[in-house]
C-alpha positions in Angstrom: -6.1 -16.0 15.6 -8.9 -17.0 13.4 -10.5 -13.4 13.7 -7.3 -11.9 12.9 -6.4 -14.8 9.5 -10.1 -14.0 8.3 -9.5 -10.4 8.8 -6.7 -10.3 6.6 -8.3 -12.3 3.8 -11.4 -9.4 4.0 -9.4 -6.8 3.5 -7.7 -8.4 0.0 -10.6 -9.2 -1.1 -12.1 -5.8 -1.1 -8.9 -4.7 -3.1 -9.9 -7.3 -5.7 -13.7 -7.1 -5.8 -14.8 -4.0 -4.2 -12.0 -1.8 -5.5 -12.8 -3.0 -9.2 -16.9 -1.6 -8.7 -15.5 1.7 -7.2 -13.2 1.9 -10.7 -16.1 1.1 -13.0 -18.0 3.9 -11.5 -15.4 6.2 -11.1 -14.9 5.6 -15.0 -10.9 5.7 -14.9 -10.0 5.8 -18.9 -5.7 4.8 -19.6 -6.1 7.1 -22.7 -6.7 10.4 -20.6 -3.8 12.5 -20.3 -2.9 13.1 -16.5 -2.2 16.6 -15.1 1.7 14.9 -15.0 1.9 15.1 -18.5 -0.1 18.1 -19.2 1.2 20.3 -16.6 5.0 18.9 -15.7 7.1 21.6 -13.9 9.8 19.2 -12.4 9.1 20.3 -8.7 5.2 18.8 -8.1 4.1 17.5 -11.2 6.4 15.0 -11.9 5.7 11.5 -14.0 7.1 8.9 -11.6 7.4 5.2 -12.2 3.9 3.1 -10.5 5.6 1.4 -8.2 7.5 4.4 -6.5 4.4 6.2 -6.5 2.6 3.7 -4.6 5.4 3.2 -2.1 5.1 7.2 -1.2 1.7 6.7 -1.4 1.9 4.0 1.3 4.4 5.3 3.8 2.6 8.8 3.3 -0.2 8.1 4.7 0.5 5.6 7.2 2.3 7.4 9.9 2.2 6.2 13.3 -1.4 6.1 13.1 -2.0 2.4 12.3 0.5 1.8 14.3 0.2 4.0 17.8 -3.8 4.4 16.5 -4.6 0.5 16.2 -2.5 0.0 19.7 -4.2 2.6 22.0 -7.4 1.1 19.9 -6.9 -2.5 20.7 -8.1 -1.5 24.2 -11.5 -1.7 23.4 -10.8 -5.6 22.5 -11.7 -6.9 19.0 -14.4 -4.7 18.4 -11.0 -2.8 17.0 -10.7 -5.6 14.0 -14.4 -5.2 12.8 -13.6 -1.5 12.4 -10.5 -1.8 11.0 -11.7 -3.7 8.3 -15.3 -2.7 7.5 -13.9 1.0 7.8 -11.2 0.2 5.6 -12.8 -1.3 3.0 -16.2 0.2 2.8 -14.9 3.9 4.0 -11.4 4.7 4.3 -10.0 3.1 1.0 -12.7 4.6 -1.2 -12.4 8.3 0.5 -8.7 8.4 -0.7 -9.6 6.9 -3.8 -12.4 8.7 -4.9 -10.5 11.9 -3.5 -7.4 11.4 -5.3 -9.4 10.3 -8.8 -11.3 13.6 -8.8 -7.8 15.2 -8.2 -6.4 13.3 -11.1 -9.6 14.6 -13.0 -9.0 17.8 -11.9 -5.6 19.5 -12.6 -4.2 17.6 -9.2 -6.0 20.3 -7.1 -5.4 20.2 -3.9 -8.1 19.0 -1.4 -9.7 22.3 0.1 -10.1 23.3 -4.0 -12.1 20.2 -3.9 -14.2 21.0 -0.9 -15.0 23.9 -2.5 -15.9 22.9 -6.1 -18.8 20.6 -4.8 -19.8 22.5 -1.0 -19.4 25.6 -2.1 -17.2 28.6 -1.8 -17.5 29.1 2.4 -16.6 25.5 2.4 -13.3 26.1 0.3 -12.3 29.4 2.4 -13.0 27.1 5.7 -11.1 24.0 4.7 -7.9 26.0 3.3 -7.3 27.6 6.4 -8.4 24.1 8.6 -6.4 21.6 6.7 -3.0 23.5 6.6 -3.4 24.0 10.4 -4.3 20.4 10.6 -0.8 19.4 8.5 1.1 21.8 10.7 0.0 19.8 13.3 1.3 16.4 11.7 4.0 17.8 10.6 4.9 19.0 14.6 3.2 15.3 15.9 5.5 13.6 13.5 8.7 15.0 14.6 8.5 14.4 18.8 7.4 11.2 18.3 10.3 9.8 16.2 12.4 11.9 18.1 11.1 10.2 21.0 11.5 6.9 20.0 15.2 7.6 18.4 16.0 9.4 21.9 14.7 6.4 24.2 16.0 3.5 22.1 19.4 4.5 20.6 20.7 8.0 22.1 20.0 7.9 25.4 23.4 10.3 25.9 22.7 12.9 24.0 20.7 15.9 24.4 16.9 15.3 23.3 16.0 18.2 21.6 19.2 16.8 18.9 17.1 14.8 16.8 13.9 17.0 16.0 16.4 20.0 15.0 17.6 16.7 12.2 14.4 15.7 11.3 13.1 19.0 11.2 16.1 20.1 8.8 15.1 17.1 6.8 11.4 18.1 6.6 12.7 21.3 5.3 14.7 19.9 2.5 11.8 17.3 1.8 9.6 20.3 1.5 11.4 22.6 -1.0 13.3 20.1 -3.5 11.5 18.4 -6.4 9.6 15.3 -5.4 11.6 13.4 -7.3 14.8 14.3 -5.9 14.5 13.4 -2.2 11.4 11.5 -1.2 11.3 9.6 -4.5 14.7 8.2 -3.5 15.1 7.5 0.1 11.3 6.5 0.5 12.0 2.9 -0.9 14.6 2.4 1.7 11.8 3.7 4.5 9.1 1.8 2.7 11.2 -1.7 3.0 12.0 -0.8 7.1 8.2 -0.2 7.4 7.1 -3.7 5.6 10.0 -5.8 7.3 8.4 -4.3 10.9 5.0 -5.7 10.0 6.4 -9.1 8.6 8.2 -9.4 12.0 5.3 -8.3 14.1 3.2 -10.6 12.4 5.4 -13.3 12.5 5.7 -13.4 16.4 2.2 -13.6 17.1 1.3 -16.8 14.4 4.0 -18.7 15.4 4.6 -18.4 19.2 2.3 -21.1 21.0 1.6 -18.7 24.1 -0.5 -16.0 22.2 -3.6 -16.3 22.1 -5.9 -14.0 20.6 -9.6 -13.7 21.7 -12.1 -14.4 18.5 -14.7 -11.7 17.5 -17.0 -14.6 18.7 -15.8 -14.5 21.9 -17.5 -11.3 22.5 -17.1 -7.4 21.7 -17.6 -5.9 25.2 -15.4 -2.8 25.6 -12.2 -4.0 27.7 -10.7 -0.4 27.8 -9.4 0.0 31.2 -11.4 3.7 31.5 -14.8 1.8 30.2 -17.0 4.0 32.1 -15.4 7.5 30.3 -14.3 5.9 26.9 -17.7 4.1 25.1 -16.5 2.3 22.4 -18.7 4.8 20.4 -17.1 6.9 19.3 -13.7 6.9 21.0 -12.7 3.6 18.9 -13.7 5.2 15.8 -11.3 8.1 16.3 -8.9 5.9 17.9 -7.9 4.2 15.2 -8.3 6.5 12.3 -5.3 5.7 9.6 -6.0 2.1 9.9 -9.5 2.4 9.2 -10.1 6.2 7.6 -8.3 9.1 7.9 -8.8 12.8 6.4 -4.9 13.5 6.0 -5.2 10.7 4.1 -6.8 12.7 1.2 -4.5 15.6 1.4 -1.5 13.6 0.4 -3.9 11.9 -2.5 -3.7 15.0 -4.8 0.9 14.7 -4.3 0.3 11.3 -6.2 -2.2 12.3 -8.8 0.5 14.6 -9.9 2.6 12.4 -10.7 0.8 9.7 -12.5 0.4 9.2 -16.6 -2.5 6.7 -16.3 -5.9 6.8 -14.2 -5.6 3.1 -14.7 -2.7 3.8 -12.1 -5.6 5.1 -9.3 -6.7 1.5 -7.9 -3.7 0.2 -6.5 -2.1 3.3 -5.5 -4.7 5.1 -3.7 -6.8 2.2 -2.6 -4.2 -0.5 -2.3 -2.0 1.7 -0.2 -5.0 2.2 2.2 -5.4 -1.7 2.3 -2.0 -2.5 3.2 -2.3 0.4 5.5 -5.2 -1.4 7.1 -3.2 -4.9 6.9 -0.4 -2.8 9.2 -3.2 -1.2 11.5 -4.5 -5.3 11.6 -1.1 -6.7 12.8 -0.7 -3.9 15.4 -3.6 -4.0 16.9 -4.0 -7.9 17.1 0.0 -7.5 18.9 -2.1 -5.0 21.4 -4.8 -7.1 22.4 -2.5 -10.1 23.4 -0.4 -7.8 25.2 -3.0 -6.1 26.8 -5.2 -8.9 27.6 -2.0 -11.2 28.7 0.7 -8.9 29.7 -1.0 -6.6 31.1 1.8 -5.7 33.8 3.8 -4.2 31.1 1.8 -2.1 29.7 0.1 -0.1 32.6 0.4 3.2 32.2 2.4 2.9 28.8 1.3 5.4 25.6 1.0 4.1 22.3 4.4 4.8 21.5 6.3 3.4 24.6 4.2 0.3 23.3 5.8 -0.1 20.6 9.1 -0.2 22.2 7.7 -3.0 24.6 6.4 -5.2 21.7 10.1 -5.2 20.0 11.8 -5.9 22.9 9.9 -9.0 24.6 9.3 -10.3 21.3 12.3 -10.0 19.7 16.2 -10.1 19.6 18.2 -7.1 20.1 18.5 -6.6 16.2 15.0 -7.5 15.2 14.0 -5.3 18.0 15.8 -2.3 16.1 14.6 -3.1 12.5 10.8 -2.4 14.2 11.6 0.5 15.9 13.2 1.8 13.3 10.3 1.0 11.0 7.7 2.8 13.1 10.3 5.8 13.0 10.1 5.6 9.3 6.5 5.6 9.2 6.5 8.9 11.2 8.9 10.5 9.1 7.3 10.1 6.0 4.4 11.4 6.8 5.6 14.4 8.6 7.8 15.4 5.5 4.4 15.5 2.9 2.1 16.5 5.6 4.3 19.8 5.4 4.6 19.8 1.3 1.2 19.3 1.6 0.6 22.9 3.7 3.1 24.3 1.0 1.0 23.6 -1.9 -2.8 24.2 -0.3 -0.8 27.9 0.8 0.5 28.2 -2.4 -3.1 27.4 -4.1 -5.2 29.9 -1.9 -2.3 32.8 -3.0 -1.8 31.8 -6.5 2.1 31.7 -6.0 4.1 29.8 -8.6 6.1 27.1 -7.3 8.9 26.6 -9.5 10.8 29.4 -8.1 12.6 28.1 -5.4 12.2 31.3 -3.5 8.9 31.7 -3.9 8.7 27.7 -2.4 10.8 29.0 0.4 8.6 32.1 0.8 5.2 29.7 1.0 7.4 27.2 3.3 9.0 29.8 6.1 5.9 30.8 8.3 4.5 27.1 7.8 7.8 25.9 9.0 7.7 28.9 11.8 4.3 27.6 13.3 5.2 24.2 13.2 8.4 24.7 15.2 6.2 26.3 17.7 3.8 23.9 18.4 6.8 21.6 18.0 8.5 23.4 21.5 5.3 23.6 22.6 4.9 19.5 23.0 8.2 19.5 24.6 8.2 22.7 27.0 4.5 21.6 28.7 4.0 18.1 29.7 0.7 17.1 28.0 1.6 19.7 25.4 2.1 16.5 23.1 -1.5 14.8 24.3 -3.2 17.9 24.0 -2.0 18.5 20.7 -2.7 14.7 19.7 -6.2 14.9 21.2 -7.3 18.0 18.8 -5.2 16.0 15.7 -7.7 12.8 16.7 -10.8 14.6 16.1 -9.8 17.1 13.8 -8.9 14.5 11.6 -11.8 12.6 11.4 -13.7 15.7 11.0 -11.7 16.3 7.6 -12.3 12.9 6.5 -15.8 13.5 7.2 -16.0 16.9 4.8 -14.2 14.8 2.0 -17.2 12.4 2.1 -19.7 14.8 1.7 -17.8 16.6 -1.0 -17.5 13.5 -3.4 -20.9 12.3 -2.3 -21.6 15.3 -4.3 -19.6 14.7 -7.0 -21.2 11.4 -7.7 -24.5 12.7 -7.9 -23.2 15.9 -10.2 -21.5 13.1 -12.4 -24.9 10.4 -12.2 -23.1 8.2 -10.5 -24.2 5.2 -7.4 -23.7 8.0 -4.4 -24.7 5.3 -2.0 -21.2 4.4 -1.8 -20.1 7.3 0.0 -23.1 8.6 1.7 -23.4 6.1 3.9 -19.9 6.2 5.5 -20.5 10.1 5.0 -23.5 9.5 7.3 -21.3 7.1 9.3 -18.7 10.2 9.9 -20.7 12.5 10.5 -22.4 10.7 13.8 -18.9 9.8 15.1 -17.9 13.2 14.3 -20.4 14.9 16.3 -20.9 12.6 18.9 -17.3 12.7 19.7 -16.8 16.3 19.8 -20.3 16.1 22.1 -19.1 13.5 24.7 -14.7 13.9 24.5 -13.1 16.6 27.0 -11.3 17.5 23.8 -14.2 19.0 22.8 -17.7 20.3 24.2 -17.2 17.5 27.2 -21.0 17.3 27.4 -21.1 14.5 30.0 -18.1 15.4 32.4 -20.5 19.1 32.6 -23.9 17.3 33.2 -22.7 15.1 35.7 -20.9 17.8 37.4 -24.6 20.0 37.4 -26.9 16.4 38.3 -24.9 15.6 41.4 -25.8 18.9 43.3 -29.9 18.1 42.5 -30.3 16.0 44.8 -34.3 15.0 43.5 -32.4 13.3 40.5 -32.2 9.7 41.0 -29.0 8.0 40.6 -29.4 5.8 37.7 -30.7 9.2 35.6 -27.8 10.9 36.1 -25.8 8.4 35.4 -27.0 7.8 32.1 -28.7 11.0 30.5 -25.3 12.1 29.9 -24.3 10.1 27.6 -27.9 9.3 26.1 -28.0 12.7 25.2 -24.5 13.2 23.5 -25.8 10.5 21.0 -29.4 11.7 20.4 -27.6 15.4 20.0 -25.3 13.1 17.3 -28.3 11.5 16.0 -29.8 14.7 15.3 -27.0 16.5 13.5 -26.9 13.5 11.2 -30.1 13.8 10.5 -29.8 17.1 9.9 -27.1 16.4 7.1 -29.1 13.5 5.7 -32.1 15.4 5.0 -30.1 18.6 3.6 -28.4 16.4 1.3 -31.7 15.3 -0.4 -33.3 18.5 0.1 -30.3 19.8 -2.2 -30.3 16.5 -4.4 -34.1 17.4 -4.7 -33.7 21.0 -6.2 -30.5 20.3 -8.5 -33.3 17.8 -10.1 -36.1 20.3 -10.3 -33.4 22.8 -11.8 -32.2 20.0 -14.3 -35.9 19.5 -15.4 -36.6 23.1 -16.0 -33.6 23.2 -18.3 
């Protein structure tokens, strides 16, 4: 409980200190005019009140990822709150800052135009084409699973496939109207649902005398029940990804710098959303741990959305136990909704289409609404279609967040600026990136391949093949981070020497 109290107070405190250094560098000036101002259209770039910006901000990019994330990432034990709140503060909150301030600075371009400005133009044509794939696949996650949860907890008697074909409609509506006209006006009413499901979470475990919640101090040995196939590098740290960092997270950063008339406006929006996405991700995974370490009966077996439903109903009262459900619900929707905008605008950027013709949004919208749908019948036709599709999300995701580093690691040094700040977490990302895709069966499944080739030699001792494996998947890690770190100099070396000779 301490851990968890201490936790909480770390991650404010980076909002008020570490947030303030981040602005001072960044340079954010109230007098600058805003692409809102300069470039209003009433569809995208719309002024919007602070407040209402920050709540769309907020339930955005939270999803069901601090939520589900931080549950299926309280396994590991309380390794989970370290990460959580170091990645938070030091990484996730100052990648969707930084993102969304060079967006703001930058006619509210959309992130691959970013990638592209400061990695170059294969890096642009690359990321278009990977991110809107990667928020067709939100979009698609973040209909079955409040579909799921609606279906289970309230509808049991009607036909499943009733409330994606709803949500789905919605999405569509959410995607083609002004900004201003649908999300800016029902997202208030999600955004209190999605805070009164924290407040009640958090309440139950501070005030009921049987949880008891073990201390960092206590130890950080990976309790995962799959230990053996699930280090805690670097499955934890794609895990829990919207809790702690989070690539979508900068996609939905350049929506919101289109509607703000002050940079001053940047801080609490884009890095106070991320901390009281973190706070969320906190009280989630901290509601895991006890439930996993104590009741661990119940949750055998269970995904991290069937948790959920577990947690509300042996906490709380039949009514309370709806208000949480229906706040994670919330949180799914309003993700899926911008995640889909989001693939309308990045479309709409690599054609050049105008987007205040309605038809020409429709015309954008209808084949990324087409693929989604598939994929969408694809998680319900095939059994793991859903895990599969969340497994490729996972890493995918991290692997955006990882290029957004590196691009305004770049843009920091272009502009003379402390790059420390983002290189190191770039560094960070880029070893859990590769490392992960190295060692998961979602992706090369390096050590499941070895092991399968060391156990017919039978001149290889036991204990080798037990751990070359994995020693290798880290030193192959090691070595592409390397790679990046000394390219980045090499690069930072000749844009000097070029400087010079000028």
């Amino acid at each position: 409980m301490i851990t968890f109290i201490i936790s909480v107070v770390l991650l404010l405190l980076g909002y008020f200190l570490y947030s303030k250094l981040i602005e001072k560098i960044l340079g954010a000036d109230p007098k600058r005019e805003t692409p809102a101002t300069t470039m209003a259209d009433g569809v995208d770039y719309v002024p919007m009140k602070p407040w209402r910006i920050f709540l769309i901000q907020f339930l955005n990019i939270a999803g069901v990822g601090p939520i589900v994330g931080a549950i299926m990432g309280a396994q590991f034990g309380t390794a989970s709150f370290l990460w959580i709140v170091f990645g938070c503060i030091l990484a996730g909150a100052v990648h969707d800052f930084i993102a969304g301030f060079v967006s703001l600075r930058d006619r509210g371009c959309s992130l691959p135009e970013i990638h592209g400005k400061y990695l170059g133009n294969g890096a642009k044509q690359f990321m278009r084409y990977f991110t809107v794939i990667l928020m067709i696949l939100v979009g698609a996650v973040f209909v079955k699973t409040p579909s799921q949860l609606l279906f289970t907890n309230f509808t049991p008697d009607w036909q499943i496939w009733i409330w994606p074909v709803i949500i789905f409609v919605y999405y569509m509506l959410a995607t083609m109207l002004p900004i201003d006209k649908l999300i800016g006006r029902i997202y208030p009413i999600f955004g209190i649902l999605l805070l009164l499901m924290a407040v009640f979470v958090m309440c139950a475990f501070l005030f009921r005398p049987e949880v008891h919640l073990t201390e960092v101090w206590e130890g950080l040995s990976n309790q995962h029940p799959k230990a053996d196939t699930n280090p805690i590098f670097p499955m934890m740290f794609v895990s829990i990804a919207c809790g702690a960092i989070s690539g979508f997270h900068a996609t939905q950063s350049p929506l919101m710098a289109r509607c703000m008339v002050n940079e001053k406006q940047a801080r609490p929006i884009f890095y106070g959303a991320m901390i009281a996405e973190g706070i969320v991700a906190l009280i989630w995974a901290a509601a895991a741990t006890y439930f996993f370490h104590d009741k661990a009966d119940l949750c055998a077996g269970k995904s991290g959305d069937a948790m959920v439903g577990v947690i509300a109903n042996e906490w709380f009262t039949p009514v309370l136990a709806v208000v949480t459900v229906l706040g994670v619900i919330a949180a799914a929707i309003t993700s899926g909704d911008t995640a889909l905008r989001s693939a309308r605008l990045i479309v709409a950027d690599i054609f050049k289409i105008d987007q205040k013709p309605i038809w020409k949004r429709f015309l954008v919208a209808l084949p990324v609404f087409l693929l989604a749908g598939a994929i969408l019948v694809y998680t319900f036709v095939d059994a793991d279609g859903f895990q599969t599709i969340w497994r490729y999300f996972a890493w995918a995701n991290q692997l955006l967040a990882m290029v957004t580093l590196w691009a305004i690691t770049v843009y920091l040094t272009i502009n003379k600026k402390p790059y420390i700040i983002t290189l190191v977490p770039a560094l960070f990302m880029t070893m859990v990136c590769a490392t992960f895709i190295i060692i998961s069966d979602s992706g090369l499944g390096l050590p499941n391949k070895i092991s399968h080739i060391l156990e017919g030699g039978e001149s290889v001792p036991p204990h080798i093949a037990e751990v070359l494996p994995t020693t290798l998947s880290y030193s192959l890690g090691g070595v592409i981070t390397l790679v990046a770190c000394v390219w980045f100099f090499v690069w930072k070396h000749k844009k000097s020497a070029k400087q010079e000779v000028k």
